[in-house]
C-alpha beads as a LAMMPS data file, in Angstrom:
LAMMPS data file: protein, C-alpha beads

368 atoms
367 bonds

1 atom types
1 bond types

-500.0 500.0 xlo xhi
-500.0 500.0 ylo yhi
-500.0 500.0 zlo zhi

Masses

1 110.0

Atoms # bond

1 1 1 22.578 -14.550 -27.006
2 1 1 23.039 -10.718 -27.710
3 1 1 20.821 -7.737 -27.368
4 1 1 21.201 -4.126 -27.374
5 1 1 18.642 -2.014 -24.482
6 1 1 18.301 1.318 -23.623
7 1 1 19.302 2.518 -20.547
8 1 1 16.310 4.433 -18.796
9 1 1 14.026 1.779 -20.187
10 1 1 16.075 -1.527 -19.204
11 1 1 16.839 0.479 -15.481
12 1 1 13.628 1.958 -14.702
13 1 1 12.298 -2.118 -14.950
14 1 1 14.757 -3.374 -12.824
15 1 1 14.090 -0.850 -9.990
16 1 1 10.248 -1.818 -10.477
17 1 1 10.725 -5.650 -10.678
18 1 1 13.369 -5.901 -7.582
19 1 1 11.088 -4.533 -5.268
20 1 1 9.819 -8.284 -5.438
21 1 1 13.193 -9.859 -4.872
22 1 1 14.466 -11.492 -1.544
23 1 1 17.267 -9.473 -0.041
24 1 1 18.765 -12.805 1.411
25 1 1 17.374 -16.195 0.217
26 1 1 18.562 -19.267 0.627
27 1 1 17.665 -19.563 -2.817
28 1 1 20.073 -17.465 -4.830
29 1 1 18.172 -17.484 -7.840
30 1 1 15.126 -15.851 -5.704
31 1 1 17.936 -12.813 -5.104
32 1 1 18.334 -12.624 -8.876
33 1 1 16.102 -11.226 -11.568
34 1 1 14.579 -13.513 -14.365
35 1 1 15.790 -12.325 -17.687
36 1 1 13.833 -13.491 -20.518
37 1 1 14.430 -12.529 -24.438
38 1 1 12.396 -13.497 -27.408
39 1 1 13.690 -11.435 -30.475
40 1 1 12.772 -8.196 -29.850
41 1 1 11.130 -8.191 -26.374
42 1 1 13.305 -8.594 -22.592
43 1 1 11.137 -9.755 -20.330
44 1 1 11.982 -9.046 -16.470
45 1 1 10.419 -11.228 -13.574
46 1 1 10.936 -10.646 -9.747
47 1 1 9.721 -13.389 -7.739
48 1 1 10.083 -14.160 -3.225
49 1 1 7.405 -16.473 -3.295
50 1 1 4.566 -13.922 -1.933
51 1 1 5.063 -11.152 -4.236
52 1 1 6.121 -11.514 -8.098
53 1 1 6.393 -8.530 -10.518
54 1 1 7.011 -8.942 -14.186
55 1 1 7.231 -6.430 -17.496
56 1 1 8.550 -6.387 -20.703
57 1 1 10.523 -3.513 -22.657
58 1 1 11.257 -3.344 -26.310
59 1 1 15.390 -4.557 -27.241
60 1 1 17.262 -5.312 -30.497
61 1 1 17.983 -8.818 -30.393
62 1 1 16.983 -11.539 -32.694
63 1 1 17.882 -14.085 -30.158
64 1 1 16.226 -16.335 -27.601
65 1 1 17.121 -17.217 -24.040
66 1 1 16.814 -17.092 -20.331
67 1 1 18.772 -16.430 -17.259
68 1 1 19.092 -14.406 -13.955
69 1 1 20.993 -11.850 -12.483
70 1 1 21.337 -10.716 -9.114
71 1 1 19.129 -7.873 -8.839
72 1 1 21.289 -5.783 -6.745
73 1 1 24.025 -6.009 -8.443
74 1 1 22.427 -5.829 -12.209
75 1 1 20.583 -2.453 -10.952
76 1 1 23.832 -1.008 -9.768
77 1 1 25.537 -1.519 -13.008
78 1 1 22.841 -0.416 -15.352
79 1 1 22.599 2.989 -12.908
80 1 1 26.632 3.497 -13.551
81 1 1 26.771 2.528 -17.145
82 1 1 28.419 5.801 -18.962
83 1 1 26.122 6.048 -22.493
84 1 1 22.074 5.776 -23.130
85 1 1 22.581 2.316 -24.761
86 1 1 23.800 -0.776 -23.025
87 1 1 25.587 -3.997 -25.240
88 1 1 24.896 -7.590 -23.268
89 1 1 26.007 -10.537 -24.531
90 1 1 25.373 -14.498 -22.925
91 1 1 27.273 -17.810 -23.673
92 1 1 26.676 -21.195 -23.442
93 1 1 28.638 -21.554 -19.641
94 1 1 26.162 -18.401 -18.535
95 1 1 29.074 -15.877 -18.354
96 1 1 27.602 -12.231 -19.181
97 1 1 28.899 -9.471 -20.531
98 1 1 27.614 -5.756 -20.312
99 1 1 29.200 -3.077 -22.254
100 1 1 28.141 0.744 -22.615
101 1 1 30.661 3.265 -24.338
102 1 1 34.645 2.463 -22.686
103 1 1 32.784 0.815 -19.610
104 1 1 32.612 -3.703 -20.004
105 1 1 31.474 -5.424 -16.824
106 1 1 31.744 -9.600 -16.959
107 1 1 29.666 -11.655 -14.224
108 1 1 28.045 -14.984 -14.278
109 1 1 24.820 -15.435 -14.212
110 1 1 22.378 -18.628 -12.762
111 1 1 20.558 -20.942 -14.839
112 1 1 16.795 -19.984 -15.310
113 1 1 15.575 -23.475 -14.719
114 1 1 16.521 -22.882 -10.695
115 1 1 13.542 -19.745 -11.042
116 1 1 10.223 -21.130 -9.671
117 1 1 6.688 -20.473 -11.773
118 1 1 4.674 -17.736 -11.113
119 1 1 0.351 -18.575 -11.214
120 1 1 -0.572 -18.702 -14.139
121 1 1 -3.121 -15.943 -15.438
122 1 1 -5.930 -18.231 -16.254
123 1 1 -8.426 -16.906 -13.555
124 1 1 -12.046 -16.966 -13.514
125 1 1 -13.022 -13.709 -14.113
126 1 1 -11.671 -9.764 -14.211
127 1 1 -12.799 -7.000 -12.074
128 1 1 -11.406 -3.135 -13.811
129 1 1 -10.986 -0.136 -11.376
130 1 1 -10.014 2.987 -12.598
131 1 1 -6.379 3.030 -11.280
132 1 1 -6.857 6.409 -9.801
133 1 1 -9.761 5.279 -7.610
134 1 1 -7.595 2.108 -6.522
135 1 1 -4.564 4.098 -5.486
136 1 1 -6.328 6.994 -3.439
137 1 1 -8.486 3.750 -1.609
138 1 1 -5.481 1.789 -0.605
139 1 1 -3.431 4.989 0.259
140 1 1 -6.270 6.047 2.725
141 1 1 -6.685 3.161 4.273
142 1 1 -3.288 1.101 4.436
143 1 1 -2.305 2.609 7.411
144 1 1 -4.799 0.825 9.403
145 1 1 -3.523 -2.493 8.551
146 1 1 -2.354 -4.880 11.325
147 1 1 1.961 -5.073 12.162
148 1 1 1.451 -7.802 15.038
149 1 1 1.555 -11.964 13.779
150 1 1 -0.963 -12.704 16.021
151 1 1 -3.659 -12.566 13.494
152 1 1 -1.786 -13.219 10.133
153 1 1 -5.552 -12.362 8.345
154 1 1 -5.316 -8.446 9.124
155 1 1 -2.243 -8.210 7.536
156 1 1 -3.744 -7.607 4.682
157 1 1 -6.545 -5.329 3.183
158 1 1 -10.154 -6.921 2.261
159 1 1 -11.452 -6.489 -1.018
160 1 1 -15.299 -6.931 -0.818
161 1 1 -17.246 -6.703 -3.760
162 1 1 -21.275 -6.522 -4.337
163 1 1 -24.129 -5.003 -5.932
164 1 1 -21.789 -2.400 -7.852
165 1 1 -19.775 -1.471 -4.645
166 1 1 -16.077 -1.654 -3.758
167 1 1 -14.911 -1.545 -0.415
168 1 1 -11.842 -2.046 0.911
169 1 1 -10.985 -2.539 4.710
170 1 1 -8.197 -2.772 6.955
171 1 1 -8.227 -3.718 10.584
172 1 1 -5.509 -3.176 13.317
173 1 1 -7.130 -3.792 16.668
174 1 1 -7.261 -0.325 17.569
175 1 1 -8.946 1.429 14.070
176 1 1 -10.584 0.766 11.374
177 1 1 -10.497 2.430 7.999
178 1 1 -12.844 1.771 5.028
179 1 1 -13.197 3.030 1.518
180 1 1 -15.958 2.410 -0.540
181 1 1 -16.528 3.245 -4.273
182 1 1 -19.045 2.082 -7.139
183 1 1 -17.698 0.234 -9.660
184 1 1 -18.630 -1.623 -13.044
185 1 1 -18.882 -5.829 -11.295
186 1 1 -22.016 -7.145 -11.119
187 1 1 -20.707 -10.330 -8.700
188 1 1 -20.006 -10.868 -5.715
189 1 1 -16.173 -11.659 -4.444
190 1 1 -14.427 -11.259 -0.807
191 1 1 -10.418 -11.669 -0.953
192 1 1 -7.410 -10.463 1.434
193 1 1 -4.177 -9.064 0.163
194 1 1 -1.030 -8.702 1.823
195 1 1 -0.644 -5.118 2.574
196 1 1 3.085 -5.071 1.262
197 1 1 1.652 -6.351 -2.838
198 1 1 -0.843 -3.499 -2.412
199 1 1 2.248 -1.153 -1.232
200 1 1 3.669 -1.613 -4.526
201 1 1 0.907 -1.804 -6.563
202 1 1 0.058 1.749 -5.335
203 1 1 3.697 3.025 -6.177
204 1 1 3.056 1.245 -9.852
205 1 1 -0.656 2.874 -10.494
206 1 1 -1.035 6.537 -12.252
207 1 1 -2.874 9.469 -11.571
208 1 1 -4.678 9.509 -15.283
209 1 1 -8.362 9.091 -14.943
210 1 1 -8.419 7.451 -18.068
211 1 1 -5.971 4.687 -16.945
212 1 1 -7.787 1.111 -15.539
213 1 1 -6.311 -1.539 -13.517
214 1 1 -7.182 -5.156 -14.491
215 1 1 -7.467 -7.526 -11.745
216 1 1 -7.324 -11.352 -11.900
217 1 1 -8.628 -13.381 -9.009
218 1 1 -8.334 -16.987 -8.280
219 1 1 -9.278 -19.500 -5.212
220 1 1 -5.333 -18.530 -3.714
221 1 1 -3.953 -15.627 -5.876
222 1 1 -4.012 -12.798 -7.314
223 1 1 -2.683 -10.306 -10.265
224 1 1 -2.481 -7.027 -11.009
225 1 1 -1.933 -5.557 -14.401
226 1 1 -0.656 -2.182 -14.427
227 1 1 0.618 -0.216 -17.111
228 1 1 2.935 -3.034 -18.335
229 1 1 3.368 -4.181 -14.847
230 1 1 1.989 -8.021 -13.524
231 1 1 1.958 -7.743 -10.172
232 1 1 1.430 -11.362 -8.595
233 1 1 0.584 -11.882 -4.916
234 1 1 -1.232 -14.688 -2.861
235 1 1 -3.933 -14.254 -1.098
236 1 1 -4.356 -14.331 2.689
237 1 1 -6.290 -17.567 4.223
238 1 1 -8.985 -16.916 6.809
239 1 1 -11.651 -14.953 7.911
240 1 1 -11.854 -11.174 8.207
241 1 1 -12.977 -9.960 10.956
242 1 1 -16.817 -8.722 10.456
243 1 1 -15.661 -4.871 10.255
244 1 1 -19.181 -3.645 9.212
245 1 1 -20.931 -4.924 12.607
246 1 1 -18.178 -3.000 14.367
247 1 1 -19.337 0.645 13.011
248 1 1 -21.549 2.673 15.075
249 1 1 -25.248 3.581 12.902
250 1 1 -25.887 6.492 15.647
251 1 1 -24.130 8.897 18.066
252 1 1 -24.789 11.516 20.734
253 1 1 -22.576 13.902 20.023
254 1 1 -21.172 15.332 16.329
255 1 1 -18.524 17.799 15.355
256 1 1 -17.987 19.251 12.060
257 1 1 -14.142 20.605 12.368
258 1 1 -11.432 21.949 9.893
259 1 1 -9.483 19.124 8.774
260 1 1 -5.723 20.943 8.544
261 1 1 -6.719 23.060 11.888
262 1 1 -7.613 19.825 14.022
263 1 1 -4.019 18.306 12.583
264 1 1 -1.831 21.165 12.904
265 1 1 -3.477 21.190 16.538
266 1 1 -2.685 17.471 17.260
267 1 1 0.895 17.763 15.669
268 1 1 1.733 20.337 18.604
269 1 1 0.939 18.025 20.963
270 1 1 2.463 15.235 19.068
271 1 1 6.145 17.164 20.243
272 1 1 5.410 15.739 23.704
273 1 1 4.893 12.644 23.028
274 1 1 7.671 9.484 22.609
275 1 1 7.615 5.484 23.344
276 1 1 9.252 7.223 26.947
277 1 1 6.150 9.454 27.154
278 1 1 3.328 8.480 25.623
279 1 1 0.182 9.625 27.145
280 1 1 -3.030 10.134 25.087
281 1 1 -4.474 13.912 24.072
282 1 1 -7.502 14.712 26.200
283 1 1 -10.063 16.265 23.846
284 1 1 -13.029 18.294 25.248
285 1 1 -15.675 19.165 23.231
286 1 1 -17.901 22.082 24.711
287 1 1 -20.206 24.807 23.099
288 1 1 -18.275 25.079 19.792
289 1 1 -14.543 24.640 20.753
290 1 1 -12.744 21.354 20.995
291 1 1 -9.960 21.882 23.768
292 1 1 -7.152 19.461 23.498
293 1 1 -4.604 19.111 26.424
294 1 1 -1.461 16.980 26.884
295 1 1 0.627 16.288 29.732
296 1 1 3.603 14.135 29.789
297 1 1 6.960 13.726 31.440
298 1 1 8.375 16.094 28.755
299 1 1 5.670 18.524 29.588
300 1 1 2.117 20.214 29.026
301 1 1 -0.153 21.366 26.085
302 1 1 -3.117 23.193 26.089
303 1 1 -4.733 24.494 23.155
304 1 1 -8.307 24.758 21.148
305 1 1 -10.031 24.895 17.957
306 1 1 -13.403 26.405 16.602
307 1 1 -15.703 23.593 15.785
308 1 1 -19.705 23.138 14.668
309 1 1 -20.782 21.079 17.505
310 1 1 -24.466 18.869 18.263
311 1 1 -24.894 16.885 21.117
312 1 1 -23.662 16.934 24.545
313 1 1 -20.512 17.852 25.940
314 1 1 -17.832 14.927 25.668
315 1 1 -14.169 14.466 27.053
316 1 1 -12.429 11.650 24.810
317 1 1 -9.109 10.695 25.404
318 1 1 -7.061 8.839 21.966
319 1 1 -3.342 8.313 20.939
320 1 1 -2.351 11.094 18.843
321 1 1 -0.821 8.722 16.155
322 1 1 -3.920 6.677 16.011
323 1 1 -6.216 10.105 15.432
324 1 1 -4.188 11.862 12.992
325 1 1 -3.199 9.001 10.860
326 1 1 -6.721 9.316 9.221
327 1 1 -6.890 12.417 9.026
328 1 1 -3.589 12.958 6.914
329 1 1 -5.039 10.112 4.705
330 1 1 -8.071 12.318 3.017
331 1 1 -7.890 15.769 1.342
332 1 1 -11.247 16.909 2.601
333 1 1 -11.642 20.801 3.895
334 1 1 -14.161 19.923 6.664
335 1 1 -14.785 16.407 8.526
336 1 1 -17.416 14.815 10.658
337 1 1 -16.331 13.338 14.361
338 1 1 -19.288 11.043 15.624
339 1 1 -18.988 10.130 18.998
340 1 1 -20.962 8.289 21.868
341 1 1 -19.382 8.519 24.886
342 1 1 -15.580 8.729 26.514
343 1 1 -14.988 4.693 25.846
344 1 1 -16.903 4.400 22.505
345 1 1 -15.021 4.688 19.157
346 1 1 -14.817 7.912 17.579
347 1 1 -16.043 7.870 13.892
348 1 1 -14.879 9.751 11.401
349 1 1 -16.945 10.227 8.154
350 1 1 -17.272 12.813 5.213
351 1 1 -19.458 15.634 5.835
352 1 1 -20.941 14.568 2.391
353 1 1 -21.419 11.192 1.234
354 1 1 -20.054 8.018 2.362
355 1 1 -16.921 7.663 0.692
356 1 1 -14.720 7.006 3.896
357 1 1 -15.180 5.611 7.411
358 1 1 -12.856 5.474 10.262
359 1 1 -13.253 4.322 13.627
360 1 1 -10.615 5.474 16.435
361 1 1 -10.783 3.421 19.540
362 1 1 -10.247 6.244 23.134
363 1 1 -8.287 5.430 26.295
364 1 1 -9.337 5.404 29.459
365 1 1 -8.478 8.656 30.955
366 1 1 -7.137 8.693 34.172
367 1 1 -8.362 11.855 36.449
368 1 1 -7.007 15.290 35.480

Bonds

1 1 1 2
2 1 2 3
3 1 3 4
4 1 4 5
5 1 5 6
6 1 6 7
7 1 7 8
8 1 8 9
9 1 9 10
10 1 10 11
11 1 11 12
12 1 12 13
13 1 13 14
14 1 14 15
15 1 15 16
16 1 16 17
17 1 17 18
18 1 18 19
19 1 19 20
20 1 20 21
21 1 21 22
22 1 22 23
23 1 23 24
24 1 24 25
25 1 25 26
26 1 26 27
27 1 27 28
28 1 28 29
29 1 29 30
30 1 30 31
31 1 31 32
32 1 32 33
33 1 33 34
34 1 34 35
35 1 35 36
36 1 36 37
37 1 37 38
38 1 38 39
39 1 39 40
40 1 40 41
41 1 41 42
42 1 42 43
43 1 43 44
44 1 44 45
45 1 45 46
46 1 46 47
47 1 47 48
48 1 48 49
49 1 49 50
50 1 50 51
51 1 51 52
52 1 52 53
53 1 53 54
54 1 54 55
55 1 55 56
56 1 56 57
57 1 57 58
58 1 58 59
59 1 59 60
60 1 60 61
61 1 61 62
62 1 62 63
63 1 63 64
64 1 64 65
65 1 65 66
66 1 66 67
67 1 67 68
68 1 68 69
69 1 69 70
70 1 70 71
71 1 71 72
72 1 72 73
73 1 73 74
74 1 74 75
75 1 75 76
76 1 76 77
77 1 77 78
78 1 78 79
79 1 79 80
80 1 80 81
81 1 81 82
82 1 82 83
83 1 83 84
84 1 84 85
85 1 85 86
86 1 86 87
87 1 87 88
88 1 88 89
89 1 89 90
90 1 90 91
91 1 91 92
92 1 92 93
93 1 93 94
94 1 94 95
95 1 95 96
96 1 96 97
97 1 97 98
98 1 98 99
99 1 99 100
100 1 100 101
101 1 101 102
102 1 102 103
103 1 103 104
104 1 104 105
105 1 105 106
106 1 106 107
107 1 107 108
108 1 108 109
109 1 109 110
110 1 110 111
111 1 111 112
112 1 112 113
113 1 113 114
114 1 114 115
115 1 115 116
116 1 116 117
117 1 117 118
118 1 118 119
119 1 119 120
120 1 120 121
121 1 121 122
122 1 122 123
123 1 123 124
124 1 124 125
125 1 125 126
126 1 126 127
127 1 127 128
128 1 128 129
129 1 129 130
130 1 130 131
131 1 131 132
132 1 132 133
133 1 133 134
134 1 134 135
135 1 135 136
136 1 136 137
137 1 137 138
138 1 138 139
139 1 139 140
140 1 140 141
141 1 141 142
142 1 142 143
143 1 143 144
144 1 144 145
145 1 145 146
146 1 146 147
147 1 147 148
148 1 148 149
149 1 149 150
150 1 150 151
151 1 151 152
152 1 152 153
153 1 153 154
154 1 154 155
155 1 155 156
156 1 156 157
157 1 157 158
158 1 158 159
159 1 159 160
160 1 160 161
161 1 161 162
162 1 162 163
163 1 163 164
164 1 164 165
165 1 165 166
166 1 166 167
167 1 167 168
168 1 168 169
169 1 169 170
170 1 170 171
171 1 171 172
172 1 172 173
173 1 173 174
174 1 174 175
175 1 175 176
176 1 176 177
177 1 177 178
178 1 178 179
179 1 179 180
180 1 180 181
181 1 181 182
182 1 182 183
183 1 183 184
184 1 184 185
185 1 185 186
186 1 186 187
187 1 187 188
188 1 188 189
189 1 189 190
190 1 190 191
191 1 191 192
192 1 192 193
193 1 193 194
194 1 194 195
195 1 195 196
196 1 196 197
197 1 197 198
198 1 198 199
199 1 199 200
200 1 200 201
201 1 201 202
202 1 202 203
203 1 203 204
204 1 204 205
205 1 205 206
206 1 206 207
207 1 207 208
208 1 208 209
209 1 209 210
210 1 210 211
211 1 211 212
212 1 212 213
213 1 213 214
214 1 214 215
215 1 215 216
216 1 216 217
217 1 217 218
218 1 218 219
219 1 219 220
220 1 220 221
221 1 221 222
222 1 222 223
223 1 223 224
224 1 224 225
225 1 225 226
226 1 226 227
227 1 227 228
228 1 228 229
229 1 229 230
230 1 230 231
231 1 231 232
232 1 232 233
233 1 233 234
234 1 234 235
235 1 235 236
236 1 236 237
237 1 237 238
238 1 238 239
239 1 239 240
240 1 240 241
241 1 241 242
242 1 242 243
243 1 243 244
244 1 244 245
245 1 245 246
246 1 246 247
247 1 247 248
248 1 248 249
249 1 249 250
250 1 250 251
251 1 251 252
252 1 252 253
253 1 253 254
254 1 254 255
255 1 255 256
256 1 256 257
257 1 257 258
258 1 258 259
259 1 259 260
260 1 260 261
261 1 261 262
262 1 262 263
263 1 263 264
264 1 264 265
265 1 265 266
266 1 266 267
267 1 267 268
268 1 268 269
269 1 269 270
270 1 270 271
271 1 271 272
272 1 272 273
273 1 273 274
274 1 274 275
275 1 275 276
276 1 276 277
277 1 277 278
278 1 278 279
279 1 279 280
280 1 280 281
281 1 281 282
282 1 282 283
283 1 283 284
284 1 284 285
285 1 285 286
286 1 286 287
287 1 287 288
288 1 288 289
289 1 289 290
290 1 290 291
291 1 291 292
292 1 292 293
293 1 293 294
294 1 294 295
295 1 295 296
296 1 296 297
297 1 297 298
298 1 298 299
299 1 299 300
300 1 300 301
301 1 301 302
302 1 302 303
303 1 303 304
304 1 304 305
305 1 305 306
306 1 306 307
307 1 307 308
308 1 308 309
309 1 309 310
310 1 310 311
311 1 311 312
312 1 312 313
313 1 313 314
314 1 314 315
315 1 315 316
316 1 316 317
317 1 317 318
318 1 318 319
319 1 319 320
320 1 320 321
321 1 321 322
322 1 322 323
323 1 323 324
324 1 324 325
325 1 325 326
326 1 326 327
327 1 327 328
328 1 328 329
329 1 329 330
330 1 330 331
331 1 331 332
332 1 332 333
333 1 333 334
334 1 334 335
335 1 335 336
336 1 336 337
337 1 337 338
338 1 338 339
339 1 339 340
340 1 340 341
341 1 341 342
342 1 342 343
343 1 343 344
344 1 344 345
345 1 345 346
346 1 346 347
347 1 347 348
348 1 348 349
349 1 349 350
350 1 350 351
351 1 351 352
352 1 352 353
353 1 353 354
354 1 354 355
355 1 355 356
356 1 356 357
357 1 357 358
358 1 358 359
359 1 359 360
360 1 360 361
361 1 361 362
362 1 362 363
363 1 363 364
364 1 364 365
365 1 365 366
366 1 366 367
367 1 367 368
């Protein structure tokens, strides 16, 4: 089996596709990369049994075949290879050679019969989002997702789909973030996905308007098609927790503030603040100023912001972290802060529309 590739194209998949490999298997092949040829098209498969990301480039080859390559080591040689072009050649006992200008490398490669299946694409139906919409919704809301085992479910993000509106939600214990957008589905579908597929999927989606992602949904999986890319995952089994009975409908007190003032406010306090120190921000909100203090065994903060303010006057106490993470994940000039008391969540909302919804959950504050 022979084929000639080019190098930026042939590299540039590898990068993508290993991002779905097992660093350390007991499985070799699952370290490796499926290679497939069929005449003129290389097709590339990464595969760890919960993620699986495949594409195909153009090659010259008249052949057919299949093997893998450990991805680590095929990436590293393709980045080092001296000219654009790169010669490989496979024999019958799987030995491989890879030649570009004055440089030849010769490794062995598996059998592909030791590569497990990936689901097949046969699902039941296909939702399309506008790729730009799905990236900016899981990049403002990923962050919320849950890092403890204790409830496998909110590891993952949930897709919920009806009447023409996408939302997706993650859950950590300690916020909440939700997107919602409208979309072209007239069904009705609920579905949790791992938080690390819909890391890569965002790295793999463009910022064109005009470009759409194409998603495939069965009862345990799901795919992603992405310029060229599948991008296979399973799905997460259980129940979500009910997120929407969770959000406030009313508060007391609401604050319209400057989104880049309030952070560049919280990141001074933030240089107080370690695992060895890590008291909350106190945040008083009082006839148009929010006043922020921090004390800790590395020492004090005071400071304060201009703010629109309705309602009465509220001190809130929150883990910095935990407050600015949402606010870094919109571009909005102005936000809304809806609050109901000191041990209530804080909301956090547009100050048009509903596009976004955070909740914050406060700490206690102990006496100043």
């Amino acid at each position: 089996m022979k084929l000639l590739c080019n190098k930026q194209s042939v590299y540039e998949a590898v990068i993508n596709v290993s991002k779905a490999v097992s660093e350390r298997c007991a499985m070799p092949s699952l370290e490796g990369i499926k290679l497939k040829l069929e005449n003129s098209m290389l097709e590339l498969t990464g595969y760890d049994l919960e993620i699986g990301i495949r594409t195909s480039i153009s090659v010259n080859s008249d052949d057919r075949g299949e093997f893998i390559l450990n991805a680590r080591l095929f990436s590293e040689m393709i980045k080092k290879m001296p000219d654009e072009n790169i010669y490989m050649e496979v024999n019958e006992n799987l030995q491989v050679t890879l030649s570009s200008g004055a440089t030849t490398y010769n490794i062995t490669a598996l059998a592909a019969d030791e590569y497990p299946e990936l689901p097949g694409k046969d699902m039941s139906e296909e939702i399309s989002v506008p790729q730009t919409t799905l990236k900016s919704m899981i990049n403002q809301t990923i962050f919320a997702v849950s890092q403890s085992d204790i409830k496998p479910i909110l590891k993952g993000e949930l897709f919920e789909l009806e009447n023409g509106t996408f939302n997706l939600a993650a859950i950590d214990g300690y916020r909440l973030a939700v997107r919602s957008e409208s979309i072209k589905y007239g069904g009705e579908k609920k579905f949790v996905v791992p938080s690390k597929t819909l890391s890569e999927v965002s790295k793999l989606l463009s910022d064109n308007d005009e470009d759409v992602c194409r998603i495939f949904v069965s009862a345990k999986h799901i795919i992603f098609e992405i310029n060229g890319y599948l991008v296979y995952s399973r799905l997460l089994e259980g129940e979500f927790h009910p997120y929407k009975s969770a959000i406030p409908q009313s508060c007391t007190t609401e604050v319209i503030a400057d989104r880049k003032e309030l952070i560049s406010t919280l990141e001074r306090a933030v240089l107080l603040i370690n695992e060895r120190a890590p008291s909350p921000v106190r945040c008083y909100f009082e006839n148009g100023l929010l006043k922020i203090k921090c004390s800790t065994a590395v020492g004090r903060i005071s400071d304060e912001i201009k703010v629109d303010m309705a309602g009465p006057v509220i001190e809130i106490g929150f883990k910095c972290k935990y407050l600015l993470d949402p606010l870094k994940a919109v571009s909005d000039e102005r936000v809304k802060l809806q609050m109901s008391g000191s041990l209530l969540p804080m909301k956090i909302v547009p100050v048009k529309g509903e596009e976004y919804t955070f909740l914050v959950l406060p700490v206690r504050l102990s006496k100043d």
